[in-house]
KOLRO-43728 format. One record per residue (C-alpha): residue in one letter; x, y, z. Coordinates in nm, 3 decimals, padded with zeros to 5 digits, always signed. Layout:
+----+---------+---------+---------+
: aa :    east :   north :      up :
+----+---------+---------+---------+
:  a :       X :       Y :       Z :
...
+----+---------+---------+---------+
***
This chain:
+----+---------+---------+---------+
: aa :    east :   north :      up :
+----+---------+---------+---------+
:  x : +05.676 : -01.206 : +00.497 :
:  x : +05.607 : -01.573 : +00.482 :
:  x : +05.255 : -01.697 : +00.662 :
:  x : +05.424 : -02.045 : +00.710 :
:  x : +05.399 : -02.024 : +01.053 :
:  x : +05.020 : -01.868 : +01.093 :
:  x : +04.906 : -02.119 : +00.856 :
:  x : +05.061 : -02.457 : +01.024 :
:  x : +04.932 : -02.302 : +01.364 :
:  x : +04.559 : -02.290 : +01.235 :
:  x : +04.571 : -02.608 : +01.106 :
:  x : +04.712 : -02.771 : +01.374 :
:  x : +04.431 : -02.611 : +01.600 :
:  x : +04.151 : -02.736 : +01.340 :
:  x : +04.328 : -03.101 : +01.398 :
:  x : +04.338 : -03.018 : +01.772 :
:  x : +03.950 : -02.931 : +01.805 :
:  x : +03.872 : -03.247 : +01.537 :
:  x : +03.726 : -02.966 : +01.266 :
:  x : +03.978 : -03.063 : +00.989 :
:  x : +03.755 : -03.150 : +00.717 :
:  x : +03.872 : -03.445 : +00.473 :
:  x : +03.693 : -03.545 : +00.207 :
:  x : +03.583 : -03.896 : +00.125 :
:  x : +03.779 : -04.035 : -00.199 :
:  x : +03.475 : -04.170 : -00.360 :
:  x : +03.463 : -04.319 : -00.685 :
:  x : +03.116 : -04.320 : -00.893 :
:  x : +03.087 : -04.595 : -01.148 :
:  x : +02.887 : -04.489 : -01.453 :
:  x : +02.578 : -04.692 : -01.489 :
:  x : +02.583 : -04.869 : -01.129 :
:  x : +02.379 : -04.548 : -00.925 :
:  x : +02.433 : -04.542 : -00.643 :
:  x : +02.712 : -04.738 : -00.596 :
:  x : +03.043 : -04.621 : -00.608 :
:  x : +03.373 : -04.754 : -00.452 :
:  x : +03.536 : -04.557 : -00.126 :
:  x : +03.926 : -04.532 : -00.124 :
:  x : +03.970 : -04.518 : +00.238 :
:  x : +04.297 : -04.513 : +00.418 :
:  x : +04.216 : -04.923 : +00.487 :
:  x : +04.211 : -04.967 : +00.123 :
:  x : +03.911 : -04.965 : -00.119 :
:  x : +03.531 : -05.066 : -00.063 :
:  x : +03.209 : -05.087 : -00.209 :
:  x : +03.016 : -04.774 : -00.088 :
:  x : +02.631 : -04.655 : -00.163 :
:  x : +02.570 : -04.288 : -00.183 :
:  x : +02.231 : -04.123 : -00.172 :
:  x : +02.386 : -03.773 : -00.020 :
:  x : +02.443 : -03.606 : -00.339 :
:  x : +02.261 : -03.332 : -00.557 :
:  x : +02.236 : -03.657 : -00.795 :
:  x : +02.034 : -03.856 : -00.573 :
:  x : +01.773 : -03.938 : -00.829 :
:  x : +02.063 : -04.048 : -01.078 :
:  x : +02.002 : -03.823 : -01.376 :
:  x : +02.354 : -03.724 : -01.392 :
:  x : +02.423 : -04.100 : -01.520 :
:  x : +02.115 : -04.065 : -01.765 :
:  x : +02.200 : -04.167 : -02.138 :
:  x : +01.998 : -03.798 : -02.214 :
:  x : +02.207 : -03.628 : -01.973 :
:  x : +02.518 : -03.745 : -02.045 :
:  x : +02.523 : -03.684 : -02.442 :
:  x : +02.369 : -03.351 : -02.388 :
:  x : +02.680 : -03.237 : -02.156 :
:  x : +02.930 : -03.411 : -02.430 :
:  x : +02.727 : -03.199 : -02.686 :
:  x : +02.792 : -02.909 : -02.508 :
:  x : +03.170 : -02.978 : -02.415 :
:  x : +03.247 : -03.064 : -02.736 :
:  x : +03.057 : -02.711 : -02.886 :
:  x : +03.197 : -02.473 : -02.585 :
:  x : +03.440 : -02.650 : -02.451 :
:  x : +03.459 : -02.701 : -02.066 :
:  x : +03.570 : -02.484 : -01.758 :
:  x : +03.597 : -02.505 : -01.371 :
:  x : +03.296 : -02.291 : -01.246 :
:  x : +03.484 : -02.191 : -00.908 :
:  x : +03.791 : -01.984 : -01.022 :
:  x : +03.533 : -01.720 : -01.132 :
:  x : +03.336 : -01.743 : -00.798 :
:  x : +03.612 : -01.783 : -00.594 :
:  x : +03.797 : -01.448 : -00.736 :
:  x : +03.524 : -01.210 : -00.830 :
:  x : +03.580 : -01.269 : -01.201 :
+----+---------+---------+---------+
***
């Protein structure tokens, strides 16, 4: 059984009723909070963002940064949403 059909027929009615979510492409430039650059589909822009869990800018902190590459480097890194997303 394919769900082809189902599938193209839900999206179609998210499009329909204007509740297809897309996602902003938005580029964050190390060092420059809160700017970041926004591929749109016009092209790229400059963009400021201050509707993040990073609104105080920590995540581009010197501390922050070479305590997560300390950590990567002795654990090694992983998506956190494959175990959320199936129960492991």
């Amino acid at each position: 059984m394919t769900y082809d059909h189902f599938f193209s027929g839900a999206l179609a009615r998210l499009h329909e009723e204007r509740r297809y979510r897309v996602f902003a492409d938005l580029e964050r430039i190390a060092g420059r909070f809160p700017h970041a650059i926004w591929h749109s589909p016009d092209g790229s822009r400059p963009a400021v963002i201050w509707c993040s869990n990073d609104y105080l800018g920590m995540g581009q902190h010197p501390k922050v940064i070479g305590a997560m590459i300390e950590t990567a480097a002795r654990m090694g890194a992983v998506s956190i949403m494959a175990p959320i997303t199936f129960g492991c």
